[in-house]
N, C-alpha and C positions, 0 to 999 in steps of 0.2 A: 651289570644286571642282565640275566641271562631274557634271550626273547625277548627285550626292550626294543620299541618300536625304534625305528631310523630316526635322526631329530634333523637330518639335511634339511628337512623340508620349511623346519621352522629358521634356521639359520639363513637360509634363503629370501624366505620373507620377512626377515628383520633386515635384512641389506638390500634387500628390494631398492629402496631410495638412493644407492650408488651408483645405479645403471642410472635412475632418471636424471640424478646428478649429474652426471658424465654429459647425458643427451641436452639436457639446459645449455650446460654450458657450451658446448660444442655451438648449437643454435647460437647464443647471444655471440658469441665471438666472432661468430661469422665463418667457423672452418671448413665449414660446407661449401658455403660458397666462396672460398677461395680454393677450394681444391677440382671444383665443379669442371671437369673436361683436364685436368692435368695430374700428375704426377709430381709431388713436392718432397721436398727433406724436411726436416723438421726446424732447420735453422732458417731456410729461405720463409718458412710458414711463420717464425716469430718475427721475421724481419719484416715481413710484407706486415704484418698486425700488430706491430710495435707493441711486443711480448716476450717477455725472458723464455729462453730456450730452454730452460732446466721444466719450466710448468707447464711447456710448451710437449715436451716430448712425453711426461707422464699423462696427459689428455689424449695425444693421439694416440700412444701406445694402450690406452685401456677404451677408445674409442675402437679402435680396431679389436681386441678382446672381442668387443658387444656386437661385432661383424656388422659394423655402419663403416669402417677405414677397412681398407686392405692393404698391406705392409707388404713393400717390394722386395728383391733380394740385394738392391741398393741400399737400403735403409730410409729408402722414402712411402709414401704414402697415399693412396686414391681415395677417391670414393668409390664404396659398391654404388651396383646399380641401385640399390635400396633408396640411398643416400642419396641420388644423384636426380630420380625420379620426385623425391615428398618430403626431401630438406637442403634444395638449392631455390634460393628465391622466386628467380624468372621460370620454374620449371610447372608450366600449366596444372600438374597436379600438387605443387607445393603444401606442406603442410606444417610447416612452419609455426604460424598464426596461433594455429588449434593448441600445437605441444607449447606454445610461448604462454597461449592465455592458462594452459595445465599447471604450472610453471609457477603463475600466480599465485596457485594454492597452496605451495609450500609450506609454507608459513603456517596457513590457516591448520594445514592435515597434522602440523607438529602440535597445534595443541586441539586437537582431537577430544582428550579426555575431557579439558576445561568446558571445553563445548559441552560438551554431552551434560558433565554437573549442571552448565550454566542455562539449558537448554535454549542456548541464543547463537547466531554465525560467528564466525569466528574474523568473517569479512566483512562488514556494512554490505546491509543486500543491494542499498542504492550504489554503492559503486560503478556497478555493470550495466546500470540504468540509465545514467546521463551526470552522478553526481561525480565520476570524474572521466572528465571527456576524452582523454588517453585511454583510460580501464576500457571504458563502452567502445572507442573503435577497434581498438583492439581485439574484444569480445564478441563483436559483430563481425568484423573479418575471421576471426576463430571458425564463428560459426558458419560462416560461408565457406571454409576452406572444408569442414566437418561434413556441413550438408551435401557438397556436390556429389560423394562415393553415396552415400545414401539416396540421394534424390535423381540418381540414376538409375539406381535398382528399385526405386519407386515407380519410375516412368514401366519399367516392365509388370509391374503388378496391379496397376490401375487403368484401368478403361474409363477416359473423359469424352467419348464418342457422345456427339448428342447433348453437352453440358457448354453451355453459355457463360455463364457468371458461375465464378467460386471464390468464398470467402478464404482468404490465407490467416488462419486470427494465431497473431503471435508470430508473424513471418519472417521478423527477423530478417537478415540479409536481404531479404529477398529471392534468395536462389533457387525456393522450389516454383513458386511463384514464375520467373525469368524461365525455367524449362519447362515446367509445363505448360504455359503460353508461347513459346517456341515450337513445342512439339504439337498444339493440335491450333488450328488459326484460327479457330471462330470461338477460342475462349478467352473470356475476359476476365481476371483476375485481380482482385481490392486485397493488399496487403495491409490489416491492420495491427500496429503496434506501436510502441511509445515514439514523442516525439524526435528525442537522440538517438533515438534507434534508425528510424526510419530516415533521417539526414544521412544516413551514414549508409542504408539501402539506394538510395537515388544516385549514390555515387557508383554501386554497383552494376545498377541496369542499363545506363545511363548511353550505353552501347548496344543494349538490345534492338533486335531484329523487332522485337514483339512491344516495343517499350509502350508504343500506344494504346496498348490494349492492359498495358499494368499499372494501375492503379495503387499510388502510398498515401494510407490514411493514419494520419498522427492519432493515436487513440489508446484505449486502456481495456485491455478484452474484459477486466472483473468491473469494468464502471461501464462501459459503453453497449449498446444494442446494435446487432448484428445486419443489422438492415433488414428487407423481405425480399420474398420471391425470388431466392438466390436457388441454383440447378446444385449444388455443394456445397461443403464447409470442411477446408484442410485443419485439422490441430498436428502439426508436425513438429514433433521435439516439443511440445509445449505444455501438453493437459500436463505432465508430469508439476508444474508449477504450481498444482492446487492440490489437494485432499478431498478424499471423503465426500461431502455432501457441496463441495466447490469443484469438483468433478462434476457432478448433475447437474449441480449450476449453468456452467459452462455447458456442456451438453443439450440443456436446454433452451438457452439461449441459440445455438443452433439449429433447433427444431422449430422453433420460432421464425426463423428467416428463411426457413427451408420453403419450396413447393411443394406439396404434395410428391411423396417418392421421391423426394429427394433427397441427393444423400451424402453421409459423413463417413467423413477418411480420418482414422487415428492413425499416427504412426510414431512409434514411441518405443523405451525401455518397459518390456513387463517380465517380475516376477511369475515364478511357474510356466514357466512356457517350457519346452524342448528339451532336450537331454544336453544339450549344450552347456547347462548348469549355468546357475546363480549366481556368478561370481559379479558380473559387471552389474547388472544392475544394483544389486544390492549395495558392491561399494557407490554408486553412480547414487546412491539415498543418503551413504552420508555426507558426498561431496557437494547435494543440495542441504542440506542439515549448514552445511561450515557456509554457505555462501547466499542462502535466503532464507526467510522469515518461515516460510513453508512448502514441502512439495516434497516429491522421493519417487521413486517407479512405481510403475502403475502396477495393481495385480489383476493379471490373465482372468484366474476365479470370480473377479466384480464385477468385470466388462457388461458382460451380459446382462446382472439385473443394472448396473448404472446406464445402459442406454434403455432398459425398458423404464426406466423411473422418468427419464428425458422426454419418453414419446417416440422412443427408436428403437429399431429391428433389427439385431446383431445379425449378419450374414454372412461373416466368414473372417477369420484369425489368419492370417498368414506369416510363417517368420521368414525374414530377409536370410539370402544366401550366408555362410558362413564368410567371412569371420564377422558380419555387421552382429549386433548382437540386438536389434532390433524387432519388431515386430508388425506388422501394419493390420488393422482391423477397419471391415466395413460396414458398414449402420446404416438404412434407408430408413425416413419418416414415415410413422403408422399411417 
């Protein structure tokens, strides 16, 4: 057919799930981390992992394809520095965790359609909650390994000068929490979220410089009240949890604990933002679709009247450097 568009593009995204195949497995097997700091063959890699060499050699030969391996003129095998930097365990920026708990979804993203008919997860949303205690630590170290690239390019976009107390609602790991009480000393910091969640934060900070000044409160942000007279309110990774008129909800409840000028940090996935396009968030709505009861990215366009509905003053939209595909927005109390 003459002037028919190119269809690479669509072949690509139908085998899209072979690369991340590739990447699972490499992670669970552990070939990262035996190849971390060496040069291997492929035979000495299935001997060390007590694994047949024949399915040994088509993994690393299509690991290296996806430029995570680099293939010597021996016939052995490294890691890049990719590889070596954000999926060898011990390596400070490890990322492991994040693409393991991704990992989980597999299953759930295969049946996509059923979902969408059935309009229900495709995962038990209690899973990542506490209702299985493997899934949640896991999910909490996910997100700890997730937040830190994020919660560093936070520290540069917010100014806590002058802020005493800030609520963390939904803090999860604890990690923004642990820096921004590291980076400014006279703030104090109440992480609240569930109870297995929060067992599983205490083990994180538990070495902080700042530990005394970080506060873990077992609690429920859609059942619990925010305290008062708090200088902030972080929702980081989290407003995406709720919808619609449980966005203002939430919102509310932190203008409620606020002082006077005081003010709230969103920092979150939103539609319409930047010329960087749509792509992550939007899948990031169906992947809360497959794994809770409610929530999807927030959109840019509501921001504003849903913090004037709260009792809050939108004051500025900021999106994180590229490639974070985030956005952070700031709100002071009428």
């Amino acid at each position: 057919m003459e002037d028919a568009p190119n269809p690479g593009p669509l072949f690509d995204l139908s085998v899209a799930f072979w690369r991340s195949g590739a990447l699972f497995a490499g992670i669970e097997l552990k070939l990262f981390d035996t190849f971390a700091g060496n040069s291997m063959s492929p035979s000495d890699v299935a001997d060390r992992l007590d694994l047949p060499l024949r399915t040994v050699e088509l993994l690393l030969e299509a690991l290296a394809a996806l430029d995570l391996l680099v293939a010597d003129d021996r016939g052995g095998f490294r890691n890049t520095d990719m590889s070596n930097t954000y999926l060898v365990a011990d390596s400070p920026a490890y990322l492991g965790d994040t693409i393991r708990f991704n990992a989980r979804a597999w299953n759930a993203w295969g049946g996509l359609a059923d979902a969408i008919r059935a309009d229900r997860p495709g995962v038990p949303p209690e899973t990542f909650l506490g209702g299985d205690r493997a899934a949640t630590r896991e999910f909490v170290l996910a997100m700890h390994h997730r937040a830190q690239g994020v919660a560093q390019c936070m520290l540069n976009l917010i100014d806590l000068d002058g802020v005493h107390t800030l609520l963390d609602v939904g803090g999860g790991p604890a990690t923004y929490a642990r820096l921004l009480a590291e980076q400014y000393p006279e703030l104090h910091v109440t992480v609240l979220d569930l109870p297995p969640i929060v067992e599983v934060a205490a083990e994180l900070v538990a070495d902080s410089v700042a530990r005394e000044r970080i506060d873990l409160q077992p609690g429920d942000m859609f059942e619990d009240d925010f305290g008062q007279n708090l200088d902030a309110v972080l929702f980081s990774g989290v407003l995406h949890r709720a919808e619609g008129d449980g966005i203002v909800a939430l919102l509310r409840k932190a203008t409620e604990a606020l002082k006077p000028q005081g003010q709230v940090f969103i920092s979150d996935l939103f539609t319409g933002g930047d010329d960087r396009g749509p792509v992550v968030p939007e899948l990031f709505s169906l992947q809360m679709m497959l794994i809770a009861d409610q929530g999807r990215s927030l959109k840019l366009g509501e921001i504003d009247e849903q913090c004037k509905s709260a009792g809050l003053k939108l004051q500025q939209t900021v999106p994180y450097p590229a490639p974070l595909p985030h956005t952070l927005c700031v709100a002071v109390k009428l």
